[in-house]
C-alpha positions as CSV (number, residue, x, y, z in Angstrom):
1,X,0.0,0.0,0.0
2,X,2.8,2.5,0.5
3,X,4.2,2.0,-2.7
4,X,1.3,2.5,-4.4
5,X,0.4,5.3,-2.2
6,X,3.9,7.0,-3.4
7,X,3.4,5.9,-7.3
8,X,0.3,8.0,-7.4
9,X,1.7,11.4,-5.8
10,X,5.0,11.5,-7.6
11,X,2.3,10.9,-10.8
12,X,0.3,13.7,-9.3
13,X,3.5,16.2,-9.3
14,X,4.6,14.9,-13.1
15,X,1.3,15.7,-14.3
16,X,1.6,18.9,-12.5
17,X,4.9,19.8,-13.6
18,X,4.1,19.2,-17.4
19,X,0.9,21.2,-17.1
20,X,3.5,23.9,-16.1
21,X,5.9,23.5,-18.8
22,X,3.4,23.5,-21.5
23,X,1.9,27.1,-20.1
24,X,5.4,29.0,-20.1
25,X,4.7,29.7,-23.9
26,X,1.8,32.1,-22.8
27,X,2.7,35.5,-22.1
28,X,1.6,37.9,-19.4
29,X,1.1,40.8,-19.9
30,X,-1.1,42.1,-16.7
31,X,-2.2,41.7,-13.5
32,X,-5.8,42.2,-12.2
33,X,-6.3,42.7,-8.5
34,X,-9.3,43.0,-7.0
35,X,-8.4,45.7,-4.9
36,X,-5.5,48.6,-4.5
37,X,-2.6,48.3,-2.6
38,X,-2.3,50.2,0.3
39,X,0.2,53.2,0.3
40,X,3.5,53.3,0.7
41,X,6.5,55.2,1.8
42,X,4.5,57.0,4.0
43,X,6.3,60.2,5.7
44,X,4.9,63.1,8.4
45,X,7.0,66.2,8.8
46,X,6.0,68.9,11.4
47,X,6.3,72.3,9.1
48,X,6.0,75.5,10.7
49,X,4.9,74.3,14.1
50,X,2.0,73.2,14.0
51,X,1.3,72.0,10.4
52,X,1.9,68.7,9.2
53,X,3.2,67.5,5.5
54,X,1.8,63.8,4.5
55,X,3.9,62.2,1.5
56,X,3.9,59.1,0.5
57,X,4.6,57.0,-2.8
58,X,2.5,57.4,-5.8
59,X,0.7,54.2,-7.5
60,X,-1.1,53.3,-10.5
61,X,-4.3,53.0,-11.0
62,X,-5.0,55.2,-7.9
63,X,-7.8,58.0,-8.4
64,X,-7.8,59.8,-4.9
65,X,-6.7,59.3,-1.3
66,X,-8.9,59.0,2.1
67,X,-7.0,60.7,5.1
68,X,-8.2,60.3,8.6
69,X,-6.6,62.3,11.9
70,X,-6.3,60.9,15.4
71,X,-5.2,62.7,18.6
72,X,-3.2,60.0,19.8
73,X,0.3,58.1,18.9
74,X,-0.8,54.9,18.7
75,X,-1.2,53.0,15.2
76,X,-4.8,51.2,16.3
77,X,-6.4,53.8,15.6
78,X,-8.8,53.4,18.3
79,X,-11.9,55.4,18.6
80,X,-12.9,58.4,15.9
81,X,-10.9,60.3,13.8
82,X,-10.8,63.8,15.0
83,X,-10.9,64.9,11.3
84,X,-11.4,63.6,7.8
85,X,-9.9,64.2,4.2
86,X,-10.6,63.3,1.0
87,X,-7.5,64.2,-1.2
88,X,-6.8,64.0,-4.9
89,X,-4.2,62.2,-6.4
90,X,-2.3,65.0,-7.3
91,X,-2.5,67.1,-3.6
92,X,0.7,64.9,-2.6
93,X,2.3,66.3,-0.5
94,X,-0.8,67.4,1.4
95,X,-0.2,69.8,4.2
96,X,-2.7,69.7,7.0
97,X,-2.9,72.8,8.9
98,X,-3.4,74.3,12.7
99,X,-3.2,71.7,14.7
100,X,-2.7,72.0,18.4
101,X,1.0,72.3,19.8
102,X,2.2,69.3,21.8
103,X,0.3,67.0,20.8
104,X,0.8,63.4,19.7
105,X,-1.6,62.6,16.6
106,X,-1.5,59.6,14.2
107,X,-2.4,59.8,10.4
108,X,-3.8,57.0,8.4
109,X,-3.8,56.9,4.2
110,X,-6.3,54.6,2.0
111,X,-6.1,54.3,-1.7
112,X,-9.0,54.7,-3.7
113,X,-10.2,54.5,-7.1
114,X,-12.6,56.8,-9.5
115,X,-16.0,55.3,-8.4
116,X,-15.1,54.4,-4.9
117,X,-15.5,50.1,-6.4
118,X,-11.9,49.4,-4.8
119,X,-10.0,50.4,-2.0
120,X,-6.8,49.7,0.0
121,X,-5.9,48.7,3.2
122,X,-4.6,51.6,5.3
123,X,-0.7,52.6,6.1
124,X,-0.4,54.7,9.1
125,X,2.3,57.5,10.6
126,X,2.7,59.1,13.8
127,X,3.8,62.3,14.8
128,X,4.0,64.8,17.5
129,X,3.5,68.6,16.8
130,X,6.3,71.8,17.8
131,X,5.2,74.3,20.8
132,X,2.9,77.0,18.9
133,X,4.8,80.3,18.8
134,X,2.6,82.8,20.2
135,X,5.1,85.6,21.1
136,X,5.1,88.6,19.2
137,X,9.0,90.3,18.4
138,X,10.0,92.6,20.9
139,X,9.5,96.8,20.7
140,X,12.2,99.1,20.7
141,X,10.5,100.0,24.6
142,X,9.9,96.5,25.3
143,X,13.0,96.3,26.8
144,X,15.0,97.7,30.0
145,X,17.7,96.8,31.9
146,X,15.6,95.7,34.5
147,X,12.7,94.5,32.8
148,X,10.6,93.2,29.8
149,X,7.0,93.4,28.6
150,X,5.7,90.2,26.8
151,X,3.3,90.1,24.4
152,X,1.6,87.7,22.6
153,X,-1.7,87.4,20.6
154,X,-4.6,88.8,22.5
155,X,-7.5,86.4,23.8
156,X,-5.7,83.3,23.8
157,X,-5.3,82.0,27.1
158,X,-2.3,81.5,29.1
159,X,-1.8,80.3,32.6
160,X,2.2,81.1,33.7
161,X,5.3,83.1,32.0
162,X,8.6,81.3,33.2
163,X,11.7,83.0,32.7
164,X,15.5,81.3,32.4
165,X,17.7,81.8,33.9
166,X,16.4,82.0,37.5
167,X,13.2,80.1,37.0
168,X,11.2,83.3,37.4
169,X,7.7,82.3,37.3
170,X,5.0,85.0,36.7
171,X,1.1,83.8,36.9
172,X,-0.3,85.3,33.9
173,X,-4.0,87.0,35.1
174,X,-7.9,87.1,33.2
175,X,-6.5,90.9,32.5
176,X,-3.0,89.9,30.9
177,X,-4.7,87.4,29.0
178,X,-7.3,89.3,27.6
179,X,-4.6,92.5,27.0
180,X,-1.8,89.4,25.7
181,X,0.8,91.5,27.2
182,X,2.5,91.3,30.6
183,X,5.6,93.2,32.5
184,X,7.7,91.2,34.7
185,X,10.5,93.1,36.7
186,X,13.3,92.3,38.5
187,X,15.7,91.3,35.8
188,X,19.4,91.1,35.7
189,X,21.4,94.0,33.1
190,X,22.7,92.4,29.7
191,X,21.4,88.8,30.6
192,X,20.3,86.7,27.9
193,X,16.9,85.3,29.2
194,X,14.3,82.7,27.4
195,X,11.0,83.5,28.3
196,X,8.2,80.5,28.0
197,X,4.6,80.8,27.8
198,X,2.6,78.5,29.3
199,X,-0.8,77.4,29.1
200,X,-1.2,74.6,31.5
201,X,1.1,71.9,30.8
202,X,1.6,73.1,27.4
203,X,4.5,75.2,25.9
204,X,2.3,77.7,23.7
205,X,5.4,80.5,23.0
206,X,9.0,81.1,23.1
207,X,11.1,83.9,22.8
208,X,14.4,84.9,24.1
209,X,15.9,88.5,24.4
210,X,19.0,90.2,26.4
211,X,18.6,92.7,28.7
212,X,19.9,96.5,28.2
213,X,23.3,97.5,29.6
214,X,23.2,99.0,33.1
215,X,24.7,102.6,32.4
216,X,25.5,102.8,36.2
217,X,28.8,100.0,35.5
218,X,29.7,101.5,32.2
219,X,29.8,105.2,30.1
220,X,27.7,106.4,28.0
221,X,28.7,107.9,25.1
222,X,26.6,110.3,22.1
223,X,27.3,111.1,18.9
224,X,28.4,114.5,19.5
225,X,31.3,113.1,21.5
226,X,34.8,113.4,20.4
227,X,34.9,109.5,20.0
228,X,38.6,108.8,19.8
229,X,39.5,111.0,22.7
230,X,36.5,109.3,24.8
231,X,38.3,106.2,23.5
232,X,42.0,107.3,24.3
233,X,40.4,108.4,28.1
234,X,38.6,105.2,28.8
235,X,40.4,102.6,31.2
236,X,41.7,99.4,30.8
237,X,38.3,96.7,30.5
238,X,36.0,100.0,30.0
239,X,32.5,99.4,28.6
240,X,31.0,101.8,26.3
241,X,28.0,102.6,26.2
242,X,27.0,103.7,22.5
243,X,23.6,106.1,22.4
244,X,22.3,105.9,18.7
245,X,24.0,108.1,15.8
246,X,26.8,108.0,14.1
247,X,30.7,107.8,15.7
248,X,33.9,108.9,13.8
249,X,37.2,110.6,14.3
250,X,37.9,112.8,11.7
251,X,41.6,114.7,11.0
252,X,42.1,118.5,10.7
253,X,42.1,117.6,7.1
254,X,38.9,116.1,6.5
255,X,40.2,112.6,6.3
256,X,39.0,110.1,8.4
257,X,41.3,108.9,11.1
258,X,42.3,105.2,12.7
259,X,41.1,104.8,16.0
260,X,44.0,103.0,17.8
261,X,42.9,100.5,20.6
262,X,46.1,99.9,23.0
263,X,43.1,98.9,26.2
264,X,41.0,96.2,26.2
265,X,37.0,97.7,26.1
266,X,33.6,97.0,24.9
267,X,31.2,98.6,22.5
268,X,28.0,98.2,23.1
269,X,24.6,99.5,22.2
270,X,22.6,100.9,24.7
271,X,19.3,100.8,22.2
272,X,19.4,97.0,19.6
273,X,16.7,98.5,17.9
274,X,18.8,101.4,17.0
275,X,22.0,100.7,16.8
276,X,25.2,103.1,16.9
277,X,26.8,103.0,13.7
278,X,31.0,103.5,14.1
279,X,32.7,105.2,10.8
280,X,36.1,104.1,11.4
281,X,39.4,101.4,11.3
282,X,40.9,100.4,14.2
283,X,44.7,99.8,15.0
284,X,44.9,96.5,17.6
285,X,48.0,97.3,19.7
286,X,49.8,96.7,22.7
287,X,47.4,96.7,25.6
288,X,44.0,95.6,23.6
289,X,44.1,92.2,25.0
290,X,40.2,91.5,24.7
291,X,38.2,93.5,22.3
292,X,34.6,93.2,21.8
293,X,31.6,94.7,20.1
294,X,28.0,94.2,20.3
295,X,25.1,95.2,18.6
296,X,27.0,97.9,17.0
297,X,27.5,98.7,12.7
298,X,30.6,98.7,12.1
299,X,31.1,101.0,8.5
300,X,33.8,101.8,6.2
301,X,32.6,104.4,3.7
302,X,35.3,107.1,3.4
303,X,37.9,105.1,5.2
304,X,41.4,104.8,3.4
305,X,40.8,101.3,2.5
306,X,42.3,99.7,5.7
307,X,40.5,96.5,7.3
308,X,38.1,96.7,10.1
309,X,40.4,95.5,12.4
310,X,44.5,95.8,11.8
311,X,46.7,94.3,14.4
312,X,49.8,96.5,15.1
313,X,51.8,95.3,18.0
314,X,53.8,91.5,17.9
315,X,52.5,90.5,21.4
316,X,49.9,88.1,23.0
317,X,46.3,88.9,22.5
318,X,43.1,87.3,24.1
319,X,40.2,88.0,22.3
320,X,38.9,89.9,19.1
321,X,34.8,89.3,19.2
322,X,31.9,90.5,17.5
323,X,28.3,89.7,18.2
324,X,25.4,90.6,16.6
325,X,27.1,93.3,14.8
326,X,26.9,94.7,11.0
327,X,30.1,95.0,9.1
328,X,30.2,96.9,5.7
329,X,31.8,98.8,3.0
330,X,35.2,98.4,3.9
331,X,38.0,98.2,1.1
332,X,40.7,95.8,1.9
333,X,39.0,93.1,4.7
334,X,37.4,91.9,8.1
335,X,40.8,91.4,10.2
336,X,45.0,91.7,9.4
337,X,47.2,89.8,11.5
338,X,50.8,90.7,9.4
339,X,52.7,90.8,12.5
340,X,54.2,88.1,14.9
341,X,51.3,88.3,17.4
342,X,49.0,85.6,18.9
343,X,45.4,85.2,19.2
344,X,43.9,82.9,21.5
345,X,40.3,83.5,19.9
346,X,38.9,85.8,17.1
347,X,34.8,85.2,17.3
348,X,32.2,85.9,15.0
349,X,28.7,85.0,16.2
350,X,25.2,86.3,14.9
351,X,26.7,89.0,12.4
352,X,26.2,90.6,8.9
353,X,29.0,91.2,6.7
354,X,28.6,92.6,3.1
355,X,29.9,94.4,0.3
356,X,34.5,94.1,2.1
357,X,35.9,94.6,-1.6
358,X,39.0,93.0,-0.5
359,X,41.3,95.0,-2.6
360,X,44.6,94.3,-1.5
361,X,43.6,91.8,0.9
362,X,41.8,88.9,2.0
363,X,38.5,89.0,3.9
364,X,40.4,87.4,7.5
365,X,43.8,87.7,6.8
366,X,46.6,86.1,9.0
367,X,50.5,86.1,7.5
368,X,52.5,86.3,10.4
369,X,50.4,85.9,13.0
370,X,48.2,82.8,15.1
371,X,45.4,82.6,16.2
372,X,44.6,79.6,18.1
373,X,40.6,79.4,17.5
374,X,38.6,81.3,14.9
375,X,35.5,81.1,15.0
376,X,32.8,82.1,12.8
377,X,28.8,81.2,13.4
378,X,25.4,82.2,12.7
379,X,26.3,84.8,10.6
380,X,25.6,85.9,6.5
381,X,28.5,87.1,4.1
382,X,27.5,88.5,1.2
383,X,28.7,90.7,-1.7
384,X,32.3,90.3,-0.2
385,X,35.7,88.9,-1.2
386,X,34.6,88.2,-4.5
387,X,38.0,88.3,-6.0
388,X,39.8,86.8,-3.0
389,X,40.1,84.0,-0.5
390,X,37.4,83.9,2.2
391,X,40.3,83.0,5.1
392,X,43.9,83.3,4.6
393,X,46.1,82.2,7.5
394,X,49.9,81.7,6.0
395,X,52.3,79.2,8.1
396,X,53.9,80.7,10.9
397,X,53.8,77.8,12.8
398,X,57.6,78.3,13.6
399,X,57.4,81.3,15.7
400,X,54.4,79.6,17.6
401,X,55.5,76.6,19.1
402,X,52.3,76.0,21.7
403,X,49.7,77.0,18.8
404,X,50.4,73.8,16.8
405,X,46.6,73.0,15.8
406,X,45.6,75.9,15.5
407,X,41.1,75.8,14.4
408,X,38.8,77.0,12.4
409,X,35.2,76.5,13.2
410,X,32.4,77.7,10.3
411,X,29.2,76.8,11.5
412,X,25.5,77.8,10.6
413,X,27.0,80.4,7.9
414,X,25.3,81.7,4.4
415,X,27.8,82.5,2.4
416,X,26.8,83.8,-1.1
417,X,29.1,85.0,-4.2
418,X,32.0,84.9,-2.3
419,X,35.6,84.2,-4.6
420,X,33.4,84.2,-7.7
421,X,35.5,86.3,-9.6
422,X,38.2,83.4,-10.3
423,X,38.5,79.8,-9.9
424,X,41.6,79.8,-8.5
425,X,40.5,81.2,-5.3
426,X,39.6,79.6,-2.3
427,X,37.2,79.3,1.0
428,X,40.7,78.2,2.7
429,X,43.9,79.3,1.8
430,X,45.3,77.7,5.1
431,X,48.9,76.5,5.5
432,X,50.0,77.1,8.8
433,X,51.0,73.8,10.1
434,X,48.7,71.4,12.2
435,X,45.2,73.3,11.2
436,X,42.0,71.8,11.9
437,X,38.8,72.9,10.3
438,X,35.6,72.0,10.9
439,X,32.8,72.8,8.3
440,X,29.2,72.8,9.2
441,X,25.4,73.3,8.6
442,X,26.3,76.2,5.8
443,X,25.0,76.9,2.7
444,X,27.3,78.2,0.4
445,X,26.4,79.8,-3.2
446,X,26.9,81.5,-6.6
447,X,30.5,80.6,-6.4
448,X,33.4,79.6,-8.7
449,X,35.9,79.5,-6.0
450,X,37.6,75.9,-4.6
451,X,38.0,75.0,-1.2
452,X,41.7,75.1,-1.2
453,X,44.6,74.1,-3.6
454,X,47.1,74.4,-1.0
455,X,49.0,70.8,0.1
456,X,49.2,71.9,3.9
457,X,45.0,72.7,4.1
458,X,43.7,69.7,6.3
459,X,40.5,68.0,4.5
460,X,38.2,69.8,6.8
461,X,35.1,68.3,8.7
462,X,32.6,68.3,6.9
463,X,28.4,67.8,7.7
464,X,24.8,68.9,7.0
465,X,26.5,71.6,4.0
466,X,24.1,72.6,1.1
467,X,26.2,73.9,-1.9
468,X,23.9,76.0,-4.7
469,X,25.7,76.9,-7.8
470,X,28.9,76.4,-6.3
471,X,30.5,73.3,-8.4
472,X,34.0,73.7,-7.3
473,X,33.4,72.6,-3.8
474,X,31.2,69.9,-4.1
475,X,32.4,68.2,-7.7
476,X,34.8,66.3,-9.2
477,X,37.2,67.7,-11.5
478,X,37.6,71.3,-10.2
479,X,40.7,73.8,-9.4
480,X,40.4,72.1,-5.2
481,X,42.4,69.2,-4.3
482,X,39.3,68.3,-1.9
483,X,35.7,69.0,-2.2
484,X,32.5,68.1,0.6
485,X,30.8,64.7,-1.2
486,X,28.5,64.6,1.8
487,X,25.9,68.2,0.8
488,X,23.3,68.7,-1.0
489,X,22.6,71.0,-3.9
490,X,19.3,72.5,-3.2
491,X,18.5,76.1,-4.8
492,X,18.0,78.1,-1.3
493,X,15.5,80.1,-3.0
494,X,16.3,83.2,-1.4
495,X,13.8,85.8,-0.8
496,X,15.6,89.1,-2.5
497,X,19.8,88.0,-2.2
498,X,20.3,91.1,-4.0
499,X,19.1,93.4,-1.3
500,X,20.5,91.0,1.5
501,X,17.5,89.4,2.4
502,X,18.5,85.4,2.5
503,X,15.4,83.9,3.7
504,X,14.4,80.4,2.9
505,X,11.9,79.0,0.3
506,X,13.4,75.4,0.4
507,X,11.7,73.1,2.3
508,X,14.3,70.8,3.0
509,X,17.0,73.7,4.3
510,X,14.6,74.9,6.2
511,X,13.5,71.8,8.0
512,X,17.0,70.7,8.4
513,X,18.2,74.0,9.7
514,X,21.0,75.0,7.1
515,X,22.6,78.1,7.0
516,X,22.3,81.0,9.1
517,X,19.7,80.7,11.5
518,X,18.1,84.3,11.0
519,X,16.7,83.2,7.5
520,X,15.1,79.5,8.9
């Protein structure tokens, strides 16, 4: 019996196998389901706070989409959908807007066809909305050195302001709420504070601001001023205290003098919102072992074509730092280091520097000099060093023996038509021995300039770049002997480049943070 029993199932799977063989001469051509294929490639991403984008992969025979919304995390989908969408096939992406901040939802896609006969199975995403933004920017008498007044839109509630740091809490009352505006007091002078609005558990606005400068621990200075002599007067570590208008020194002959710095002192504006512009060069000598500027516009019409900043004396130096300044108009370049002196950091944070020809000289310029960290951040160059290298920091390594890595940080920087002129030119003509360079979050654009063709510039670090016509630093073949194979070559779509407004169009910079952080 089991033989028999055997016999007839390998005859079974003969008879089988020949059926087979003689269909494989029949072609097919199509496939006919009886119903769609759920979607695929399904992707949430929070836009502008509290909006979401739903995209997902397109499919054929596909007429229209059915979009349901929960208020929850979880892929059951348990109980109702707090709303409901019926999309077309072409509204992919499809933006759903206003949601509430904080707040875990779930999304769920189903294919459908023209007349509704077929559908799909549902594919599902998860997501959790930003804190909504309900602060409003800051007025030029919003701010004191003691104290702040918050507003935000009227009518919607709020239950608590908490300030950091300090974690000074301020119950927000019916009246505030129904005003959106409150004072809290008390403060601390030029301290950077982040102020959250509360409403409940919920985060509902965000908003950070500085403090004014306490004249009582510094002087105050006005336009009318002789600026150079208040300058030449001031102590060592004086703070300055710059009223709005303009500040120059100007020479029996009408020509504009260089204000030499041989103390170490700080500019700063007493008003952000109307800042004191300074018409002059400076000379860095002996004595100016930490300069710093804030809030102030530094400009160079009428100068005689020397940098911002020109060292002078072949000594030690601690600090050169701008924050949150304007620099503009200058002839020849940002900084000049051509003298055996040592920097131990030259910062540029939050700044705006446009239309340095760089005639004679290179934007920041060190030939004899070290400094042992440069860094530059947050900050837009435009219009600037179109016909020379962006940084220039010649070998003088031997006259420096404990700078030997000397860095050079560029981090969250737009940087548009910079060495565009010639192809030869670089981002880094670097060759002091050891150098480090770390390259990161930028966009870079409208360039034809390299990243270096000099044998002692380190391959920098390099991340999260976007390079927009700008070839030569991100393709083979150029005038570099490196280039960044890790960016990405989105158009930024700037808002009006030629008037210096970089703001974002692209999606993708934007969402990813790239470039200078003003124009997110």
């Amino acid at each position: 019996m089991k033989l028999n029993k055997y016999t007839y199932m390998v005859g079974l799977a003969l008879a089988a196998l020949t059926t087979a063989c003689e269909d494989q001469d029949t072609e097919i051509t199509s496939v006919d389901y009886d119903r769609l294929f759920a979607p695929i490639g399904v992707e949430a991403r929070v836009i502008n706070k509290t909006d979401v984008r739903l995209t997902w992969t397109p499919a054929s025979g596909v007429t229209g989409y059915n979009i349901e919304l929960f208020a929850n995390d979880s892929l059951t989908f348990v109980g109702s959908p707090v709303s409901t969408y019926s999309v077309d096939v072409d509204e992919n992406p499809y933006v759903i807007t206003a949601l509430e901040g904080e707040t875990k939802y779930s999304a769920r896609l189903q294919a459908i066809c023209e007349d509704a006969s077929m559908t799909s199975k549902w594919s599902g995403v998860y997501f959790k909305t930003d804190a909504e933004q309900l602060f409003k920017a800051l007025g030029e008498n919003d701010l004191t050195a003691t104290s702040v007044i918050l507003s935000w839109t009227a009518g919607r509630n709020a239950t608590e302001i908490i300030l950091q740091p300090g974690n000074i809490k301020h119950t927000v009352t019916s009246a505030e709420v129904a005003a959106g505006q409150a004072t809290i007091e008390g403060l601390t002078p030029e301290t950077q504070y982040t102020a959250t609005l509360k409403n409940g558990e919920k985060t509902c606005g965000e908003i950070t601001f500085e403090t004014l400068i306490d004249l009582g621990g510094a002087t105050a200075v006005y336009p009318e001023d002789d600026f150079a002599q208040v300058i030449a007067d001031a102590e060592d570590g004086a703070v300055l205290a710059l009223f709005p208008g303009t500040y120059q020194s100007i020479a029996d002959d009408g020509t504009q003098n260089k204000i030499v710095l041989n103390k170490s002192i700080e500019f700063k504006a007493v008003r952000p919102n109307d800042r004191p512009i300074i018409n002059a060069c400076f000379q860095i000598k002996e004595g100016a072992n930490s300069v710093s500027l804030k809030q102030v516009i530094l400009d160079g019409t009428g100068s005689d074509g020397a940098q911002t900043f020109d060292y002078k004396s072949g000594t030690a130096f601690k600090a050169l730092i701008l924050e949150d300044c304007e620099v503009k108009n200058y002839t020849k370049g940002l900084y000049y280091l051509n003298i055996a002196a040592a920097v131990d950091e030259i910062t540029i944070n939050n700044c705006l520097i446009h239309d340095i020809v760089c005639d004679g000289g290179d934007l920041m310029d060190s030939r004899k000099g070290a400094i042992k960290v440069l860094t530059i951040s947050n900050s837009t160059f435009y219009n600037t060093c179109k016909g020379r290298d962006f940084v220039r920091y010649d070998d003088a390594a031997s006259s420096f023996a404990d700078i030997s890595a000397p860095q050079i940080i560029i981090d969250h920087c737009t940087i548009d038509g910079v060495t565009s002129e010639s192809n030869s030119r670089r981002l880094f003509y670097v060759r002091y021995a050891g150098n480090v360079i770390t390259f990161t979050n930028n966009i870079v654009s409208n360039t034809i300039g390299n990243f270096s063709n000099q044998s002692k510039t380190n391959v920098p670090t390099f991340k999260g770049n976007n390079y927009f016509n700008a070839a030569g630093l991100n393709t083979a073949g150029g005038s570099g002997l490196f280039i960044d194979e890790t960016g990405t070559t989105y158009d930024p779509g700037y808002k009006d480049a030629a008037n210096g407004d970089f703001s974002l169009s692209h999606e993708e910079l934007i969402y990813n943070k790239v470039g200078d952080p003003r124009w997110f």
